[in-house]
CHARMM-style PDB file with segment names, atoms N, HN, CA, C and O in Angstrom:
ATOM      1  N   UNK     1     -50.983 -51.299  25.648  1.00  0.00      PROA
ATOM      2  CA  UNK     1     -52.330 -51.667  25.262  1.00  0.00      PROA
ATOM      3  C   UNK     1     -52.722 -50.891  24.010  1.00  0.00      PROA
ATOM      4  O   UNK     1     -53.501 -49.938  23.986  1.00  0.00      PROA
ATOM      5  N   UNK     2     -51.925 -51.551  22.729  1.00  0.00      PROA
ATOM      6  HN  UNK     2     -51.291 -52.325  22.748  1.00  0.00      PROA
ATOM      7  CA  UNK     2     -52.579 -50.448  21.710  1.00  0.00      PROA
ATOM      8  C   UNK     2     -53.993 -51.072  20.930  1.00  0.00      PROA
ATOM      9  O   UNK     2     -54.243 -52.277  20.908  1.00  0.00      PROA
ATOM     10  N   UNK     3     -54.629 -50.303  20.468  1.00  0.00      PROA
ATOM     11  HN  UNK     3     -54.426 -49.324  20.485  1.00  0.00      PROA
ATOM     12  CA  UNK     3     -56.154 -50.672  19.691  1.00  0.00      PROA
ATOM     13  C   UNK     3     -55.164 -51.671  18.272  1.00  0.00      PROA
ATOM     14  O   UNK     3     -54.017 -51.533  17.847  1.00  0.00      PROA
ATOM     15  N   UNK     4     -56.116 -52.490  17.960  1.00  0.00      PROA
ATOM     16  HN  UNK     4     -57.048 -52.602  18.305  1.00  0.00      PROA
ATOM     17  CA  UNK     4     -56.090 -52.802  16.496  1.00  0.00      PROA
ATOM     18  C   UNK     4     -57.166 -51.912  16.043  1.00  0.00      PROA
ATOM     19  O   UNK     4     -57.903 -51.322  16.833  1.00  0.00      PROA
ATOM     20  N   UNK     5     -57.275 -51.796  14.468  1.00  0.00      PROA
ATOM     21  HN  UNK     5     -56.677 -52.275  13.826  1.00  0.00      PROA
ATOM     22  CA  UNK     5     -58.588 -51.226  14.163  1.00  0.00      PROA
ATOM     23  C   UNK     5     -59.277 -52.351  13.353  1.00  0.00      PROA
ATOM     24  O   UNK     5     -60.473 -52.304  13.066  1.00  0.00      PROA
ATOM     25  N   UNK     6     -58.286 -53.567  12.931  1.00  0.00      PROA
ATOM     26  HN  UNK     6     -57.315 -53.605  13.165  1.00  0.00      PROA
ATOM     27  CA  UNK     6     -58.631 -54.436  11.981  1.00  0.00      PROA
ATOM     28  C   UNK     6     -59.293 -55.416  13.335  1.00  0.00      PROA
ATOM     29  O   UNK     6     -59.946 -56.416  13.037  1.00  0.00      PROA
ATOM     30  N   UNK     7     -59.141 -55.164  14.375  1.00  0.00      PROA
ATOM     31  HN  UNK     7     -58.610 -54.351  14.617  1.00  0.00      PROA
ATOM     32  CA  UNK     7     -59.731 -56.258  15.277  1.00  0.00      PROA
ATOM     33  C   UNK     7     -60.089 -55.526  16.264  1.00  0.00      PROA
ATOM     34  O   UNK     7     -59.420 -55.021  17.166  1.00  0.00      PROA
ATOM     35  N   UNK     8     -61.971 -55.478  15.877  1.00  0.00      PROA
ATOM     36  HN  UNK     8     -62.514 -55.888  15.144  1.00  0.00      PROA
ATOM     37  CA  UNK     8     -62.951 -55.018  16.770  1.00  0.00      PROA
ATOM     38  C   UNK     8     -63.395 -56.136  17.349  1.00  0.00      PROA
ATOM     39  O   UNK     8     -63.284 -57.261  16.860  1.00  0.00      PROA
ATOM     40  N   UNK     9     -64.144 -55.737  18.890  1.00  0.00      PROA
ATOM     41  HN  UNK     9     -64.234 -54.824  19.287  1.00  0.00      PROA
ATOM     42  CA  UNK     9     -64.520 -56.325  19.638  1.00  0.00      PROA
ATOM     43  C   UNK     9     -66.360 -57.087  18.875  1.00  0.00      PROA
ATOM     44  O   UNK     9     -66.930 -57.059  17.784  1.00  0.00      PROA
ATOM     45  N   UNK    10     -66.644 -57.667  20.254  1.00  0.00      PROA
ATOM     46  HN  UNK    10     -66.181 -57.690  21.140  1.00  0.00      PROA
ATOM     47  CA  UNK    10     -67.865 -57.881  19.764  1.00  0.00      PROA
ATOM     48  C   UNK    10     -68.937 -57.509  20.459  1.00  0.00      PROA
ATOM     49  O   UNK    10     -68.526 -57.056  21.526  1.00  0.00      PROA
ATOM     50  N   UNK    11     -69.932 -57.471  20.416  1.00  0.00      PROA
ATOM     51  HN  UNK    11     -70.266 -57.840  19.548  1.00  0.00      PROA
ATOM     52  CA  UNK    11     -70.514 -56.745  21.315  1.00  0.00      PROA
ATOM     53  C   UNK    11     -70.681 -57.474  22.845  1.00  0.00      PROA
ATOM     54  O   UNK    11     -71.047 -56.902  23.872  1.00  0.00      PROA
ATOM     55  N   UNK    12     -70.330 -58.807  22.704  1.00  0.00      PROA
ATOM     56  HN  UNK    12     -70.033 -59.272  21.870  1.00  0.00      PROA
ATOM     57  CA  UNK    12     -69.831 -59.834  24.299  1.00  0.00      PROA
ATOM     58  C   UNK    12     -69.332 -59.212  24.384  1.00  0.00      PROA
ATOM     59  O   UNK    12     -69.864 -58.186  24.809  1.00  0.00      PROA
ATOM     60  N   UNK    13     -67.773 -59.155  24.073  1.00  0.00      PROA
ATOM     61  HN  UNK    13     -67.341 -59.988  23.727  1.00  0.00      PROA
ATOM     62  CA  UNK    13     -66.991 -58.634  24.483  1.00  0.00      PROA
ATOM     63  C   UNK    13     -67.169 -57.336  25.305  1.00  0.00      PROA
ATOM     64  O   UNK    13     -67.065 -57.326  26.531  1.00  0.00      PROA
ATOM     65  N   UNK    14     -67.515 -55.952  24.362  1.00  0.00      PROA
ATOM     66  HN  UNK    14     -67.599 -55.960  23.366  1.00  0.00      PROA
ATOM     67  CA  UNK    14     -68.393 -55.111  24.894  1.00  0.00      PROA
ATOM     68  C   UNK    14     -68.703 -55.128  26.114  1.00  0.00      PROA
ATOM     69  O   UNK    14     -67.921 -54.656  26.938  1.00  0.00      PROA
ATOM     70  N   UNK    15     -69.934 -55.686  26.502  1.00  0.00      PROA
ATOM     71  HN  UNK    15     -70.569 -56.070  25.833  1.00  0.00      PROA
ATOM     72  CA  UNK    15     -70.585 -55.995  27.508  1.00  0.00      PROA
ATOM     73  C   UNK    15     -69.883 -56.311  28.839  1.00  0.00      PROA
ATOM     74  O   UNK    15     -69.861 -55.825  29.970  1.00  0.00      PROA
ATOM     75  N   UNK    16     -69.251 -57.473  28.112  1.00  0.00      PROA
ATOM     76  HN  UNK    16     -69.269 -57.868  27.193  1.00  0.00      PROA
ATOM     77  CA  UNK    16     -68.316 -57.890  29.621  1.00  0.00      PROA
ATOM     78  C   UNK    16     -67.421 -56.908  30.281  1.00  0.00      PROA
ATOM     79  O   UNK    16     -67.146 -56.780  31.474  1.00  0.00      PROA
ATOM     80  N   UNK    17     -66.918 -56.054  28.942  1.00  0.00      PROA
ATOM     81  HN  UNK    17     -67.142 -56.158  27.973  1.00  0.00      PROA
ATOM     82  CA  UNK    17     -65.645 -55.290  30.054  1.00  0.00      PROA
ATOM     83  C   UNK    17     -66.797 -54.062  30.472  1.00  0.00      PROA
ATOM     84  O   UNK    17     -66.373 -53.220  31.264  1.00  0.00      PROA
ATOM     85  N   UNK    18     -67.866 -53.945  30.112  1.00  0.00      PROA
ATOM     86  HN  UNK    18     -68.210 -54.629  29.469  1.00  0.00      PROA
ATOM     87  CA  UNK    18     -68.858 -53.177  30.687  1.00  0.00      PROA
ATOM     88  C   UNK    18     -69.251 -52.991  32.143  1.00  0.00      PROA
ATOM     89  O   UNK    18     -69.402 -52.096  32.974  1.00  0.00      PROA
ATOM     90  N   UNK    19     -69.358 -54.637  31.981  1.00  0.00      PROA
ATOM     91  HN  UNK    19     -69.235 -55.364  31.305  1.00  0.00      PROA
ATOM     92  CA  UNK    19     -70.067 -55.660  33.418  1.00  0.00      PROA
ATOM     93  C   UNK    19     -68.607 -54.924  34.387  1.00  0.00      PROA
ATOM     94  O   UNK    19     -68.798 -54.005  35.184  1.00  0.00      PROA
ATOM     95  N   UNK    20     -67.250 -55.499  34.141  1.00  0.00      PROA
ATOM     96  HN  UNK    20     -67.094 -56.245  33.494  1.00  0.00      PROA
ATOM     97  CA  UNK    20     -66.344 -55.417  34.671  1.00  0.00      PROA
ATOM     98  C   UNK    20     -66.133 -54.428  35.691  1.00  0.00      PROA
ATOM     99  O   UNK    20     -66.157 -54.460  36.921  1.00  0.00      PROA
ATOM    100  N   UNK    21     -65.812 -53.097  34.395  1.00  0.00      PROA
ATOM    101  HN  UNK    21     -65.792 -53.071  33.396  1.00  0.00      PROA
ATOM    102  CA  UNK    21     -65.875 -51.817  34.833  1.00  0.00      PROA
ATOM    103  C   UNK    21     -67.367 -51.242  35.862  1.00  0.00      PROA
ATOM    104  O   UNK    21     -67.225 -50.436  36.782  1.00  0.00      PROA
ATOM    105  N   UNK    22     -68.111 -51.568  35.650  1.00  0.00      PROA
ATOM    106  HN  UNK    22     -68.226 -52.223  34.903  1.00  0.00      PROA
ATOM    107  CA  UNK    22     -69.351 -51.345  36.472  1.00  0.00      PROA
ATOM    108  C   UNK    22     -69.034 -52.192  37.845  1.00  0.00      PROA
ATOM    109  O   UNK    22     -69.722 -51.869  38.814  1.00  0.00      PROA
ATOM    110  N   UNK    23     -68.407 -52.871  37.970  1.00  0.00      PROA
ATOM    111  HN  UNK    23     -67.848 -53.133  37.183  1.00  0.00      PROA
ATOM    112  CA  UNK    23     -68.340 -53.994  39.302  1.00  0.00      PROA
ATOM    113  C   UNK    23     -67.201 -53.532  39.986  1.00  0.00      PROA
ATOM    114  O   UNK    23     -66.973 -53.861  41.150  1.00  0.00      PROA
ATOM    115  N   UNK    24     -66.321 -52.632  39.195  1.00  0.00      PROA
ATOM    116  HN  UNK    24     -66.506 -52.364  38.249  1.00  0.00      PROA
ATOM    117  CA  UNK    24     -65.288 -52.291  40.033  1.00  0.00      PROA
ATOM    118  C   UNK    24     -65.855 -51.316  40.426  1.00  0.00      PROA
ATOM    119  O   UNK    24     -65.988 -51.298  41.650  1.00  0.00      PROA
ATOM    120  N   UNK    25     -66.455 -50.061  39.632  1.00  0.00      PROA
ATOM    121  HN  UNK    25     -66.348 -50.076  38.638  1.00  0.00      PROA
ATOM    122  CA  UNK    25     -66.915 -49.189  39.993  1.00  0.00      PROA
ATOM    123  C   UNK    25     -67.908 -49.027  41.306  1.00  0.00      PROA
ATOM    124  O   UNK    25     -68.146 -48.010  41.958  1.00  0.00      PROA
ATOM    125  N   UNK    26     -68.380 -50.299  41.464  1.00  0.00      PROA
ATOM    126  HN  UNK    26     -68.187 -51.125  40.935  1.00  0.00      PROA
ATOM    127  CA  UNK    26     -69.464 -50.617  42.669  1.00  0.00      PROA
ATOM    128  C   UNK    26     -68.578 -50.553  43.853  1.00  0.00      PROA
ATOM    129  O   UNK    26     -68.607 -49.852  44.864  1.00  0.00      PROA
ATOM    130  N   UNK    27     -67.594 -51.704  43.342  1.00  0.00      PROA
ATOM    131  HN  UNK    27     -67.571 -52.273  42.520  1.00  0.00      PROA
ATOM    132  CA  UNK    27     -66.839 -52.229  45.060  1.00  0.00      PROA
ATOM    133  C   UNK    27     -66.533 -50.644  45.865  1.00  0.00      PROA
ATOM    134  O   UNK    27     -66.767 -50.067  46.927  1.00  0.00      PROA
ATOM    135  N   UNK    28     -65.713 -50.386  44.284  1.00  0.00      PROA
ATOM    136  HN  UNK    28     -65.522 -50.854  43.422  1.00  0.00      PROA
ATOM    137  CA  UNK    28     -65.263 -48.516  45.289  1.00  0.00      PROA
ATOM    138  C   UNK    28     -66.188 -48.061  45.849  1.00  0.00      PROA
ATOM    139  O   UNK    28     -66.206 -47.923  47.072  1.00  0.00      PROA
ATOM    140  N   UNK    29     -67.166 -47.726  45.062  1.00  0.00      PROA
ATOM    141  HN  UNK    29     -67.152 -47.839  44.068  1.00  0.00      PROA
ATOM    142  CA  UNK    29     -68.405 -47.046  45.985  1.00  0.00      PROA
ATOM    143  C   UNK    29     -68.516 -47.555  47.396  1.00  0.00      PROA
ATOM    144  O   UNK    29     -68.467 -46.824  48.385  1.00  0.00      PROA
ATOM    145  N   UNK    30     -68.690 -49.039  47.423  1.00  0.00      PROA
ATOM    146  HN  UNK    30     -68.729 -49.633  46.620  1.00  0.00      PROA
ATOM    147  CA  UNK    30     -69.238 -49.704  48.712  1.00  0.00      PROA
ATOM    148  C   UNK    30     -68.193 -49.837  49.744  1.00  0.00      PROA
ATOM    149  O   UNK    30     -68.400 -50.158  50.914  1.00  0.00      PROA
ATOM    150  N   UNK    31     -66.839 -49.512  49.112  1.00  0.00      PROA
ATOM    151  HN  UNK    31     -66.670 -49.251  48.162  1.00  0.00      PROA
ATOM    152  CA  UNK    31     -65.847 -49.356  50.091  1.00  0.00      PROA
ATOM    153  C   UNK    31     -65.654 -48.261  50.941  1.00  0.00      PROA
ATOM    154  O   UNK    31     -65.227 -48.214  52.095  1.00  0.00      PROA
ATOM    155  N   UNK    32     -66.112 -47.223  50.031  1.00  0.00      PROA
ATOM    156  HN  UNK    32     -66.459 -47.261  49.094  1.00  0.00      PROA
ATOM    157  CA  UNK    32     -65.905 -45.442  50.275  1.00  0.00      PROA
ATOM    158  C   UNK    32     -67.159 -45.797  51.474  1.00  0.00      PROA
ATOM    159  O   UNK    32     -66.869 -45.868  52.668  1.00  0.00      PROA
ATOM    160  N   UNK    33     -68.046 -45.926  51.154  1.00  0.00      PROA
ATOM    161  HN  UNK    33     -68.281 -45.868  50.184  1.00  0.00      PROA
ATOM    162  CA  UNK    33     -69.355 -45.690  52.198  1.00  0.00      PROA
ATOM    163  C   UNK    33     -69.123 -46.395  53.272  1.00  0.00      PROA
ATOM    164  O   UNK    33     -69.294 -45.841  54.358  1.00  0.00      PROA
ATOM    165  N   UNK    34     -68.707 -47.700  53.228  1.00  0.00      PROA
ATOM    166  HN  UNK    34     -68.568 -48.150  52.346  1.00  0.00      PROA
ATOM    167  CA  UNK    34     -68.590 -48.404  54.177  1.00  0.00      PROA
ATOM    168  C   UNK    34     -67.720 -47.626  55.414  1.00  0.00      PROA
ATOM    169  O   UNK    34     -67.956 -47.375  56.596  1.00  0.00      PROA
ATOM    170  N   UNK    35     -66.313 -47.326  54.266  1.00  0.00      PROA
ATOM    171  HN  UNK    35     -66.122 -47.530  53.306  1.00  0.00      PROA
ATOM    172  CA  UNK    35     -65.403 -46.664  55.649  1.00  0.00      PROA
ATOM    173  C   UNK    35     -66.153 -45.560  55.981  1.00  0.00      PROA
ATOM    174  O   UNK    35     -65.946 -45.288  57.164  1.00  0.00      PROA
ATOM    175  N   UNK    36     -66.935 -44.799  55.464  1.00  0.00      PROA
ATOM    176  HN  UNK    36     -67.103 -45.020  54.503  1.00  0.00      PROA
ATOM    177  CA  UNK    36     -67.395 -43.522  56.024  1.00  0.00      PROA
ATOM    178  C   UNK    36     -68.335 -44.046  57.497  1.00  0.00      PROA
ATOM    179  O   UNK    36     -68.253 -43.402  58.543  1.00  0.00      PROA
ATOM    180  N   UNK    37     -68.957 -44.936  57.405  1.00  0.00      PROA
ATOM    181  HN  UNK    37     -69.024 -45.459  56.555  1.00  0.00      PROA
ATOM    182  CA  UNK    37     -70.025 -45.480  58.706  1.00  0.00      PROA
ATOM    183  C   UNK    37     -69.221 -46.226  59.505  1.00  0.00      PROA
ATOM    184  O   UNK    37     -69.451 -46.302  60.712  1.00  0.00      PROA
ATOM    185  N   UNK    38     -68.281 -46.803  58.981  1.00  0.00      PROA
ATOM    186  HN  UNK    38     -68.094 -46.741  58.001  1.00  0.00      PROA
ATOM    187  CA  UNK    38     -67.675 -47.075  60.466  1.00  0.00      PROA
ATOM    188  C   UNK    38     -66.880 -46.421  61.160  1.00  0.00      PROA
ATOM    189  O   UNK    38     -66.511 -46.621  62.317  1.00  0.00      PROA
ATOM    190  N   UNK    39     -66.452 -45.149  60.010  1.00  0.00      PROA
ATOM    191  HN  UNK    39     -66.752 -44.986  59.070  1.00  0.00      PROA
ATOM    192  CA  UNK    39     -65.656 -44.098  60.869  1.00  0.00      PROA
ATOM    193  C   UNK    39     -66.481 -43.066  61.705  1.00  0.00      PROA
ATOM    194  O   UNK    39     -66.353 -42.623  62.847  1.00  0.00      PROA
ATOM    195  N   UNK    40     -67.168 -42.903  60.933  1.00  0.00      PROA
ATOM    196  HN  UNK    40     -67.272 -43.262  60.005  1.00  0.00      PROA
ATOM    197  CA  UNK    40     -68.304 -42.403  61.809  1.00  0.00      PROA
ATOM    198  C   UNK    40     -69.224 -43.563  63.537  1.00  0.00      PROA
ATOM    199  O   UNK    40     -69.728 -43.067  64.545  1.00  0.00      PROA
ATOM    200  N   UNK    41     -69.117 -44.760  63.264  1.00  0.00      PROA
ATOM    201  HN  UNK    41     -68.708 -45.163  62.445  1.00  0.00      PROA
ATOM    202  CA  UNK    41     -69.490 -45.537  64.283  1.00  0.00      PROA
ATOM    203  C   UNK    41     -68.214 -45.449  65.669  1.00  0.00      PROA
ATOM    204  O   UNK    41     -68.455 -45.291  66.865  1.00  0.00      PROA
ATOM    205  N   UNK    42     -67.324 -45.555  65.232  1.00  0.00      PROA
ATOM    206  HN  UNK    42     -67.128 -45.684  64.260  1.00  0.00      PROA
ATOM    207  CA  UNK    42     -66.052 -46.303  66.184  1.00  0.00      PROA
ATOM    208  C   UNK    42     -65.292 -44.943  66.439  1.00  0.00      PROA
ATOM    209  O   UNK    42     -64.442 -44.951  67.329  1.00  0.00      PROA
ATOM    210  N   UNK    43     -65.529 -43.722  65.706  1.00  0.00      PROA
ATOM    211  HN  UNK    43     -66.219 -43.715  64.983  1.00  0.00      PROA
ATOM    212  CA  UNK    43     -64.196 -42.349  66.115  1.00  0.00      PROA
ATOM    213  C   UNK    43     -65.190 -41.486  66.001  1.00  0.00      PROA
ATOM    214  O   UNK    43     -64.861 -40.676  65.135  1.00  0.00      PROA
ATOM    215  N   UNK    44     -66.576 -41.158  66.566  1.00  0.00      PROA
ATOM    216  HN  UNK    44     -66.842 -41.816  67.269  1.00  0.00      PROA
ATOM    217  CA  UNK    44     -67.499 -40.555  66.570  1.00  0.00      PROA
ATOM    218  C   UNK    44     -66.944 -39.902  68.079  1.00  0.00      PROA
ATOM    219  OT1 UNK    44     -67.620 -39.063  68.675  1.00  0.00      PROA
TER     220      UNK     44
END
């Protein structure tokens, strides 16, 4: 994955892998928490 420098993004572009990265970043979160309450529900 190397950069061009002659070929910048746009600011869509931008954005989207923004959106992206923020949505993955969510799922983890909501995965981490999730297993924490049901481990806590079911091996309590």
């Amino acid at each position: 994955m190397t950069r061009n420098s002659l070929e910048r993004r746009t600011p869509e572009q931008i954005r989207a892998g923004n959106r992206r990265i923020g949505f993955v970043m969510f799922v983890i979160a909501a995965v981490f928490f999730a297993s924490v309450i049901i481990h806590q529900k079911w091996f309590s």
